[in-house]
TORTIVEX-583986 format. One record per residue (C-alpha): residue in three letters; x, y, z. Coordinates in pm, 1 decimal. Each point is the difference from the previous one (the first is absolute). Layout:
BEGIN
(rec "ala"; (X; Y; Z))
...
! end
This chain:
BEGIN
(rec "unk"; (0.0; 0.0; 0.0))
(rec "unk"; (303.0; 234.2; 86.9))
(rec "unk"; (140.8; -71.9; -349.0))
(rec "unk"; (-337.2; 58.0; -139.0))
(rec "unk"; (-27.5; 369.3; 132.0))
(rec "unk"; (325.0; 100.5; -76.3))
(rec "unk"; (-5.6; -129.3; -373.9))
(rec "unk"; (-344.1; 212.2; -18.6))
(rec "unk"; (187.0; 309.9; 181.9))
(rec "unk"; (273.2; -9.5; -218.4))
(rec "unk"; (-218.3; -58.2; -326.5))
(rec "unk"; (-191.4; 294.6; 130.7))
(rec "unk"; (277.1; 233.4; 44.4))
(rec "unk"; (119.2; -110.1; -381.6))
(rec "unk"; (-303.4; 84.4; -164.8))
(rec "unk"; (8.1; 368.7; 144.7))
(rec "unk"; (349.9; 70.3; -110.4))
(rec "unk"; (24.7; 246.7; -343.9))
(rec "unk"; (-71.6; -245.7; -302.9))
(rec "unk"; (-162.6; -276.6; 168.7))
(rec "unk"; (-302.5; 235.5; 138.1))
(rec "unk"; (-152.2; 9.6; -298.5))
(rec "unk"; (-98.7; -348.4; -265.4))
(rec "unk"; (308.2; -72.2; -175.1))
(rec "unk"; (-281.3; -70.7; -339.5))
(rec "unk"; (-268.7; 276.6; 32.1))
(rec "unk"; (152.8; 238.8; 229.2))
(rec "unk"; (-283.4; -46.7; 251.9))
(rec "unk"; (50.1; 154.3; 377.1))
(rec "unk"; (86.2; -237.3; 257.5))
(rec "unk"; (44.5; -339.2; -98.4))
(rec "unk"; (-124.5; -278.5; 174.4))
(rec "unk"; (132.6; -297.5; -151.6))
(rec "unk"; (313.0; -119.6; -143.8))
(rec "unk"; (161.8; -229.7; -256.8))
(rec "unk"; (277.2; -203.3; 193.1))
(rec "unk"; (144.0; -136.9; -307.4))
(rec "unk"; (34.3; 326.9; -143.2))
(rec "unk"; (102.9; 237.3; 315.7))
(rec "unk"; (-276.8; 220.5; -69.7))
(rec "unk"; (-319.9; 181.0; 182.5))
(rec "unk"; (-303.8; 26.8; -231.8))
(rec "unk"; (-367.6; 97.3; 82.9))
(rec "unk"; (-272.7; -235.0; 47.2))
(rec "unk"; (-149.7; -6.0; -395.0))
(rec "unk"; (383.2; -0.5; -131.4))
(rec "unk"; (40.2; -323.8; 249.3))
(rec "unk"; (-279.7; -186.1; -195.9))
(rec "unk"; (188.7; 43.2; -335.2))
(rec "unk"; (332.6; -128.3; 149.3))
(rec "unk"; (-232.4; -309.3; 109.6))
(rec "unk"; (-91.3; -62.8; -309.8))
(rec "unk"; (398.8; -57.2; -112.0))
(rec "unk"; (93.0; -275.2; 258.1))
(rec "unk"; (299.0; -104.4; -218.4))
(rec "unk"; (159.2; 389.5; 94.8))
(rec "unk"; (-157.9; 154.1; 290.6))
(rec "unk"; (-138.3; -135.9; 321.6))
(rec "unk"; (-201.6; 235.2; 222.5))
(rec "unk"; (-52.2; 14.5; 412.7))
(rec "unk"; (-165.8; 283.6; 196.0))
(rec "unk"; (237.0; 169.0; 211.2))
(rec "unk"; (-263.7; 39.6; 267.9))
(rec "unk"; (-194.2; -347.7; 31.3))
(rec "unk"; (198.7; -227.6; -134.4))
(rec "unk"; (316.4; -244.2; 175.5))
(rec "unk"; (334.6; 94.8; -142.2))
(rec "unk"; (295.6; -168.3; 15.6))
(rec "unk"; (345.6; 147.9; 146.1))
(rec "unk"; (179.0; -87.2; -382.4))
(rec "unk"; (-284.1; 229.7; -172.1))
(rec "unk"; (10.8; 269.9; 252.0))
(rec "unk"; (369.4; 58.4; -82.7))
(rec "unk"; (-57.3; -38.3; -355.5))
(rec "unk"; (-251.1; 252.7; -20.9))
(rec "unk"; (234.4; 239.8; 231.4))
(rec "unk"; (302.3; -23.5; -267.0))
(rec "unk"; (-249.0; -3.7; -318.9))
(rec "unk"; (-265.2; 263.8; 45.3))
(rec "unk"; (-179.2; 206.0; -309.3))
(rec "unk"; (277.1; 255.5; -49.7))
(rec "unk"; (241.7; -285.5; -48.7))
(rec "unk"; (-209.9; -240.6; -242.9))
(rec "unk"; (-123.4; 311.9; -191.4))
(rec "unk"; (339.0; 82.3; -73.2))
(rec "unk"; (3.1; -370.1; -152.2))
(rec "unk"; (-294.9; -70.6; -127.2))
(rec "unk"; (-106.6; 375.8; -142.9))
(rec "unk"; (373.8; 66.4; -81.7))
(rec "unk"; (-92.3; 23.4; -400.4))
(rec "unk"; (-336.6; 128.9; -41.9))
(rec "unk"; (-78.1; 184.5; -290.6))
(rec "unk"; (-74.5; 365.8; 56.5))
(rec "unk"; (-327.0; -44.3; -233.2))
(rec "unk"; (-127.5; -317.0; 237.6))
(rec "unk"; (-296.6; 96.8; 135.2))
(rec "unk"; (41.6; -29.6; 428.8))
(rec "unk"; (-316.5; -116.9; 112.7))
(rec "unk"; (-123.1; 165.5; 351.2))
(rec "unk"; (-276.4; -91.7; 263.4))
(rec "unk"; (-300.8; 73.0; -191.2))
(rec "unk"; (114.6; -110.0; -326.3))
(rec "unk"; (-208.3; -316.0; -150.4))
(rec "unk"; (115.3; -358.7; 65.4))
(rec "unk"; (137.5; -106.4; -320.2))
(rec "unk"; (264.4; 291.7; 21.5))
(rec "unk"; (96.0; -65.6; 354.3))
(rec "unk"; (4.5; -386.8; -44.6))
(rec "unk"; (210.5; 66.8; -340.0))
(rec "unk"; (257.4; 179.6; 204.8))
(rec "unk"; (-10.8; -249.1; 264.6))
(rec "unk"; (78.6; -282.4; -267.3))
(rec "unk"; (219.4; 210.9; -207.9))
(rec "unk"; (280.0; 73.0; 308.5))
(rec "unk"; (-54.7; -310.4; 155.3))
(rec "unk"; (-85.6; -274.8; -250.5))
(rec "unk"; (152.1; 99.3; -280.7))
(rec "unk"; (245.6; 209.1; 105.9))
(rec "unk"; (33.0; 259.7; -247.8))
(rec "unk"; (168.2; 258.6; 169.7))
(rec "unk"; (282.1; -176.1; 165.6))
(rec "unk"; (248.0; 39.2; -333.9))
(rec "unk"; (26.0; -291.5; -26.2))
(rec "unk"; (-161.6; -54.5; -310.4))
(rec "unk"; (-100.7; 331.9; -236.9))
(rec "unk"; (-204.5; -224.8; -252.6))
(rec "unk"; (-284.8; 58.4; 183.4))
(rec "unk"; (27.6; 388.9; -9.1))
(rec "unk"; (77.8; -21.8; -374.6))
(rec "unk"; (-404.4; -123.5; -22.8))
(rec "unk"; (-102.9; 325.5; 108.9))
(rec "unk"; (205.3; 213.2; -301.1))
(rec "unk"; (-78.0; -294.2; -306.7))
(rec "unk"; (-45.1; 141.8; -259.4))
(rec "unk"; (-326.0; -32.1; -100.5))
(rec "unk"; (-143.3; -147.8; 307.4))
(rec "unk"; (-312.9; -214.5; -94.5))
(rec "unk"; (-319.3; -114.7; 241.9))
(rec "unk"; (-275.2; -161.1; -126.6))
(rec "unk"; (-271.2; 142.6; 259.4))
(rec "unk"; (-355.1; -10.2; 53.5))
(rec "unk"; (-187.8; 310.6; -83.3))
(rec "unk"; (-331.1; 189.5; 30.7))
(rec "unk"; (-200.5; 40.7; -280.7))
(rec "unk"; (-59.3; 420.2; -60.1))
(rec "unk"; (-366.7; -37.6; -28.5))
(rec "unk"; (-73.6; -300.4; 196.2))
(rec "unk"; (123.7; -191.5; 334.1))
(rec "unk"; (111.4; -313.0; -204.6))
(rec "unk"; (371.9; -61.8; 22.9))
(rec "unk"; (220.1; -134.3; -300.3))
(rec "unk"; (336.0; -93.3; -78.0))
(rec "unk"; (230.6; 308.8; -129.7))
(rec "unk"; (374.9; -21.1; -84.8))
(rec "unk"; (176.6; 306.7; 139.2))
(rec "unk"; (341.8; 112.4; -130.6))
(rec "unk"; (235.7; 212.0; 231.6))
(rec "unk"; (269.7; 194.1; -223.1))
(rec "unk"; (313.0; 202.5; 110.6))
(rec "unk"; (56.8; 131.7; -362.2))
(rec "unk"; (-261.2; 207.0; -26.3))
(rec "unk"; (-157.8; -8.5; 376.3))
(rec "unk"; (-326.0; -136.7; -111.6))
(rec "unk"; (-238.3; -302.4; 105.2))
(rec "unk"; (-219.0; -156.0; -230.0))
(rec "unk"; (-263.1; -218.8; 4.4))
(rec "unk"; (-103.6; -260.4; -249.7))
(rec "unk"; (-347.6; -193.4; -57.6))
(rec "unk"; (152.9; -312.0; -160.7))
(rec "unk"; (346.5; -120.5; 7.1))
(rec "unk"; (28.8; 22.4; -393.0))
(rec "unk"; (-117.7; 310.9; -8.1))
(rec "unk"; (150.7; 280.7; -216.9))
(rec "unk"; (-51.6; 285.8; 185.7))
(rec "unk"; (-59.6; 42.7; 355.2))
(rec "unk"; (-376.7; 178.2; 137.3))
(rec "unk"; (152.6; 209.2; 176.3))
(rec "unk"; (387.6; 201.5; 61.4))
(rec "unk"; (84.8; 173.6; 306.7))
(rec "unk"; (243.8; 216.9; 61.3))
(rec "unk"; (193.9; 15.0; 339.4))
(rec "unk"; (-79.2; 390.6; -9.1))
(rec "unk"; (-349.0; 14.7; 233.6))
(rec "unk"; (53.5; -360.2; 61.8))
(rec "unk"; (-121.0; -92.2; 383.4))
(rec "unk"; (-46.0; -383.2; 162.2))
(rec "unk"; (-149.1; -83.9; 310.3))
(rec "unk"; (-113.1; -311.4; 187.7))
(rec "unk"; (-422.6; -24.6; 16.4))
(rec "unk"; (-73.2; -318.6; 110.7))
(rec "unk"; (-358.5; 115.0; 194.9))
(rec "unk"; (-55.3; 181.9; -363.8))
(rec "unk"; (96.9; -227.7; -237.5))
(rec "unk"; (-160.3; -306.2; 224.7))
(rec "unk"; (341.2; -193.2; 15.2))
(rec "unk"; (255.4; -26.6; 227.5))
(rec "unk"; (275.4; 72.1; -282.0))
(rec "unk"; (-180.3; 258.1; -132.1))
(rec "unk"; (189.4; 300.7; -216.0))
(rec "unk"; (-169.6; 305.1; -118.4))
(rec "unk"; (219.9; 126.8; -244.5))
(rec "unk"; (-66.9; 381.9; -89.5))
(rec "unk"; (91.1; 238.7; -282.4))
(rec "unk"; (-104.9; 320.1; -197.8))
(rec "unk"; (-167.2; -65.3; -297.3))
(rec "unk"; (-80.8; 322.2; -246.2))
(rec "unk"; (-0.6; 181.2; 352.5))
(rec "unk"; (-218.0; -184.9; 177.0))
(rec "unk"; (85.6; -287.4; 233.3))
(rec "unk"; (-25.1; -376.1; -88.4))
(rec "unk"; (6.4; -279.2; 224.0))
(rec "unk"; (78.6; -343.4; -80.9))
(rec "unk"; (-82.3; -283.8; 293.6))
(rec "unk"; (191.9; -300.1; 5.7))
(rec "unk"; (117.6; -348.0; 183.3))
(rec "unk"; (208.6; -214.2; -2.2))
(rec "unk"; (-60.9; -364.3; 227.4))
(rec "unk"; (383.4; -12.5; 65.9))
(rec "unk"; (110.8; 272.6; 291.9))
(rec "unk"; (361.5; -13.1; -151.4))
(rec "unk"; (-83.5; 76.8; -370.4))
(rec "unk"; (-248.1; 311.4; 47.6))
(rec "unk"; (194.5; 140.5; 302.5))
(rec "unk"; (338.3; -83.0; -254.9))
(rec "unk"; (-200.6; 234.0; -248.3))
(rec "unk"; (-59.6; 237.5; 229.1))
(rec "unk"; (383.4; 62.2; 97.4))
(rec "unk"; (69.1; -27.1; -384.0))
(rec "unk"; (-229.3; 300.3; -84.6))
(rec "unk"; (195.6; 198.7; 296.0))
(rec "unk"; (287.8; -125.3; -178.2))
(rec "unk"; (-58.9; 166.3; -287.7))
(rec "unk"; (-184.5; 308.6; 86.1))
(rec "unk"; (325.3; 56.7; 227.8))
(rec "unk"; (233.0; -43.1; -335.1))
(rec "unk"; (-260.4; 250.5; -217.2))
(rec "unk"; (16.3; 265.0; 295.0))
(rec "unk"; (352.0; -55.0; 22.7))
(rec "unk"; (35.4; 106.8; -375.1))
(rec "unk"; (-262.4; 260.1; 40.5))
(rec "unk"; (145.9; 172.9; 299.4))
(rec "unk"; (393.6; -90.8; -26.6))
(rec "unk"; (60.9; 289.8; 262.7))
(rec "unk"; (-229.1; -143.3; 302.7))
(rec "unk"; (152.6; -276.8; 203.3))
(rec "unk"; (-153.3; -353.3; 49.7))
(rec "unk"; (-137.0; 101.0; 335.9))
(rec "unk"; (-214.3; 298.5; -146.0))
(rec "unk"; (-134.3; -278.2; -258.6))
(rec "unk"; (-120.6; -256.5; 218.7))
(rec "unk"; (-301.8; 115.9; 91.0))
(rec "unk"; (-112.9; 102.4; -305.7))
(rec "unk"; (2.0; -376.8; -144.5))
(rec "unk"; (-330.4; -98.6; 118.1))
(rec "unk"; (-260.3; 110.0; 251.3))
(rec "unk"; (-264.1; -80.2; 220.1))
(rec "unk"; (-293.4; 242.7; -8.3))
(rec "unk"; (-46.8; 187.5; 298.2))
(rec "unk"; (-359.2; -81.2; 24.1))
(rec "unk"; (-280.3; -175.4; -167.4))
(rec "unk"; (-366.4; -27.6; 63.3))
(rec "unk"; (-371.3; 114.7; -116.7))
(rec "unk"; (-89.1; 365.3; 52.8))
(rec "unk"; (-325.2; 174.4; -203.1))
(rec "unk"; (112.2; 296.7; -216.2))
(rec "unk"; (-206.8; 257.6; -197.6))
(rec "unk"; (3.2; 209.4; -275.1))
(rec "unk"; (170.9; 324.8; -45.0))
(rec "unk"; (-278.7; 229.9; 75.9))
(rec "unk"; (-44.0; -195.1; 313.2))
(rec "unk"; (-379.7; -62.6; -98.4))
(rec "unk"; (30.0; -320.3; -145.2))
(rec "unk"; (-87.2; -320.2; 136.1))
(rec "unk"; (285.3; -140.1; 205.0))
(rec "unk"; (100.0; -358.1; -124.8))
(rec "unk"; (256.3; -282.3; 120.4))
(rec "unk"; (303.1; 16.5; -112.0))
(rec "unk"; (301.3; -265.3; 75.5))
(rec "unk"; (291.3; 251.0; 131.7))
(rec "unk"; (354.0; -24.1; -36.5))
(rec "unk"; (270.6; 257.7; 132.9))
(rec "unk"; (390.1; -18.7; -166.6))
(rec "unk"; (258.3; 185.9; 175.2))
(rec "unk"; (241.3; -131.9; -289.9))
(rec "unk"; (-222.3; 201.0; -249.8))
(rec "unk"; (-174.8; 252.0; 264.7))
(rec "unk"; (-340.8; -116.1; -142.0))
(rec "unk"; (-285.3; -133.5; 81.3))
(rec "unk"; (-200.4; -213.5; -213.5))
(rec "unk"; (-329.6; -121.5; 6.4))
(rec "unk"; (-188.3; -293.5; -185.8))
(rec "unk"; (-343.9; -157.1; -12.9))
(rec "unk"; (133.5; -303.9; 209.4))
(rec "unk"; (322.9; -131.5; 168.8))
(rec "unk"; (89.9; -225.2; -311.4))
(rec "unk"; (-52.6; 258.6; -323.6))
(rec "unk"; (232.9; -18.0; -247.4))
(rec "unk"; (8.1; 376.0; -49.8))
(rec "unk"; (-71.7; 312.2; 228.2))
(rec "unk"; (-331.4; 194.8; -61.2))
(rec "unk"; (248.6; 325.8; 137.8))
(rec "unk"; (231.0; 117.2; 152.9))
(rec "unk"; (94.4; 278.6; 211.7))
(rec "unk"; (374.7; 138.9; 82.1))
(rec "unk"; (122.0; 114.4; 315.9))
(rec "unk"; (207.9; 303.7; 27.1))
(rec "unk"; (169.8; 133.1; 348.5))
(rec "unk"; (-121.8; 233.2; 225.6))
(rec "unk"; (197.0; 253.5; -153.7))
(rec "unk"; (-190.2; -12.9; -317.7))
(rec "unk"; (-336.9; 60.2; 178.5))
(rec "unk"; (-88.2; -397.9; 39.4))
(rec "unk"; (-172.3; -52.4; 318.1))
(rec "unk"; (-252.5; -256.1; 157.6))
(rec "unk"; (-237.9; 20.6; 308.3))
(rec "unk"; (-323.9; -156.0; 116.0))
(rec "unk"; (-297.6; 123.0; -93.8))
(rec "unk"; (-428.7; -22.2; 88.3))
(rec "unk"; (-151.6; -265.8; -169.3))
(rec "unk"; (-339.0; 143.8; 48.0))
(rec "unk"; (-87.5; 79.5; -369.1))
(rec "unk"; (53.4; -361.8; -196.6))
(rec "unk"; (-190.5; 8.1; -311.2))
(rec "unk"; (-58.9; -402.3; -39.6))
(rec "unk"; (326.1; -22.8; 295.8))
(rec "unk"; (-5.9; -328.1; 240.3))
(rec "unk"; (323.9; 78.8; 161.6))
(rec "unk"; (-30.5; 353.8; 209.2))
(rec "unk"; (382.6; 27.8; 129.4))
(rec "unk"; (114.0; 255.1; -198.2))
(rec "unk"; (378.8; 111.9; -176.2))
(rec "unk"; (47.5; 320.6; -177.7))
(rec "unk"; (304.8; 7.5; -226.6))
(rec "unk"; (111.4; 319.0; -96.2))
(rec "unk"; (202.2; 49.6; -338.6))
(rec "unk"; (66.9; 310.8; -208.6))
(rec "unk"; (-258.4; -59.0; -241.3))
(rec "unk"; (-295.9; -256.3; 192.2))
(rec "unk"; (-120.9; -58.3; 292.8))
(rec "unk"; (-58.6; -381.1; 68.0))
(rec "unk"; (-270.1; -99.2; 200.0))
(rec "unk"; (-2.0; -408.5; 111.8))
(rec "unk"; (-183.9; -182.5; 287.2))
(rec "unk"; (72.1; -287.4; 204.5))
(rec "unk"; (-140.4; -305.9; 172.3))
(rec "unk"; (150.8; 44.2; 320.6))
(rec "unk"; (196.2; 249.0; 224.5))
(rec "unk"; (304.4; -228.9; -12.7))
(rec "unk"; (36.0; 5.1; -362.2))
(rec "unk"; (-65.6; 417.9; -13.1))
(rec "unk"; (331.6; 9.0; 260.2))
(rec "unk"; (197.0; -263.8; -213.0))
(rec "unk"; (-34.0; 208.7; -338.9))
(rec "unk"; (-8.5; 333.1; 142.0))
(rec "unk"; (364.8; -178.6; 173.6))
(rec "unk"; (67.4; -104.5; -336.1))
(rec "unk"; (-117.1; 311.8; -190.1))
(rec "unk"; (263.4; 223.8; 230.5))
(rec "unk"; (306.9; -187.2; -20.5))
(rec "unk"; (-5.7; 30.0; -388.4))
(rec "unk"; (-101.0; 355.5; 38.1))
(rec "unk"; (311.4; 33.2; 287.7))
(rec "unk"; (229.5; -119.9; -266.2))
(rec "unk"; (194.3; 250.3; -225.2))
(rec "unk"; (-41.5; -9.5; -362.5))
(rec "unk"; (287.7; -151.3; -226.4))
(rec "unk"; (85.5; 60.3; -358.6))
(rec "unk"; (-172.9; -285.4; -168.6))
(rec "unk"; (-298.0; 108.6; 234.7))
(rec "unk"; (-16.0; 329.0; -158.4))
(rec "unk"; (-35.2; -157.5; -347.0))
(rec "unk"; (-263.2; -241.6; 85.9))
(rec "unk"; (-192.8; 288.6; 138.5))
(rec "unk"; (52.8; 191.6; -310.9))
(rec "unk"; (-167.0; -292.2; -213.1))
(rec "unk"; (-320.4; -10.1; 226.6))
! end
């Protein structure tokens, strides 16, 4: 029992020393449990990933479960500083880190990638070289425009001209559709898309925004996509910007939107009906875009979102006078030439955009934001 209590103690007083107080995977505050094969503390959901590799990593809690005097000392010379500098010593600046809240296909993709296939060690660089091929090719499953049926498409990924293209047939001539890595965005939906490896893939199309919704039933080939498209939006910035270091790059190869959800909108008089609209705010692209529902293939709008500086503002407003309104918690979003009028469901949701709303409006305006406001 005395051996018992000190092994906890000492496992205790590891896991709040720098490095090891936060997952070693996800980055998740205090860690509870802890892989004694591979030295490291990881949170509760990151422990049920390294259960599922049994071959690699072996998991105990550091707080209910017996631990032997061998693992105890194991886990004081290894720790997460000490494998990360193994096992994360060659990642790729353009692979994607997952955190916390991420979905599970990205953080159990990391999980396998360090661990289990051990692609970051330098031992082998074949691996990384999938990520730059040239073109990269997944056959994925994709959402018909007009319908919810999905089909097979061939997608090419192409460092020569930073484009990916699609293709109905693998004998076709000529693909349905090119993208260029210009306005090129991709994010994880697996609520949205109704799978757990779920990829909206996003892009401007004759300046309005397209969305493409795909799968993929293997973790490692659509997540693999994912860090080839950062791949090669990092290589056509690069080019683009030759001045800006890698750093300032980074996060402008894909991003999450800062919020989604229904709101009601009207008109620009403000007398028309208000209607439900599926919401969408980009910080990458300081707009925000709404569609008829969560899985349209192309926006119904948009609006862009200057600084405060340029007279952009938003605050709550009365929802008193709804023509045709549900929803009665109000936003007002000020811009030079509108004033937006929307309506939600629930107080929560009002704070959560008007959150969203001011953090865009917080941030200054760069160059390439100028010129997108000068095409709206």
């Amino acid at each position: 029992m005395a051996n018992l209590e000190r092994n906890n103690k000492i496992l205790l007083d590891l896991v709040r020393q720098p490095g090891n107080n936060v997952c070693a995977d996800c980055g998740a505050p205090e860690p509870d449990w802890a892989s004694y094969t591979l030295g490291i503390f990881v949170c509760l959901n990151c422990s049920g990933m390294h259960r599922n590799l049994p071959a690699v990593s072996k998991v105990k809690s550091i707080r209910l479960d017996h631990w032997e005097d061998s693992l105890v000392e194991f886990m004081r010379e290894r720790g997460n500083s000490a494998a990360k500098a193994i096992f994360e010593k060659c990642v790729p600046a353009f692979f994607y880190h997952p955190q916390q809240n991420d979905c599970i296909v990205l953080r159990d993709q990391w999980i396998r990638t360090k661990y289990e296939r051990r692609e970051f060690t330098g031992e082998n660089n074949d691996f990384q070289k999938v990520y730059s091929s040239d073109p990269f090719e997944s056959t994925l499953w994709k959402k018909g425009r007009d319908n919810k049926q999905f089909l097979k498409r061939i997608f090419l990924l192409s460092r020569k001209d930073f484009t990916l293209r699609y293709f109905i047939k693998e004998d076709a001539k000529a693909p349905k559709a090119v993208i260029s890595m210009k306005d090129l965005n991709a994010v994880f939906q697996p609520e949205k898309v109704g799978h757990p490896h779920g990829l909206q893939i996003s892009y401007l199309q004759d300046e309005r925004t397209r969305n493409l919704f795909v799968y993929h039933e293997s973790g490692q080939v659509i997540v693999s996509l994912f860090n080839a498209i950062r791949a090669t939006r990092l290589a056509y910035l690069q080019k683009k910007n030759p001045t800006l270091r890698e750093n300032e790059l980074i996060p402008q190869l894909t991003s999450r939107s800062l919020k989604e959800g229904y709101m009601e909108k009207t008109g620009p008089t403000q007398r028309e009906p208000f209607k439900k609209r599926w919401f969408t705010l980009c910080s990458m692209n300081r707009k925000l875009l709404y569609f008829k529902s969560p899985l349209d293939a192309t926006e119904l709008g948009a609006v862009f979102i200057g600084s405060e500086s340029h007279s952009y503002s938003v605050s709550e407003s009365s929802g008193k006078s709804t023509r045709g309104g549900r929803w009665h918690c109000g936003i007002t979003l000020q811009t030079p030439g509108r004033e937006f009028v929307f309506m939600c469901e629930q107080e929560q949701e009002r704070r959560e955009w008007l959150e969203a709303l001011r953090r865009v409006i917080s941030q200054p305006m760069t160059p390439e934001d100028y010129r997108r406001r000068a095409r709206e």
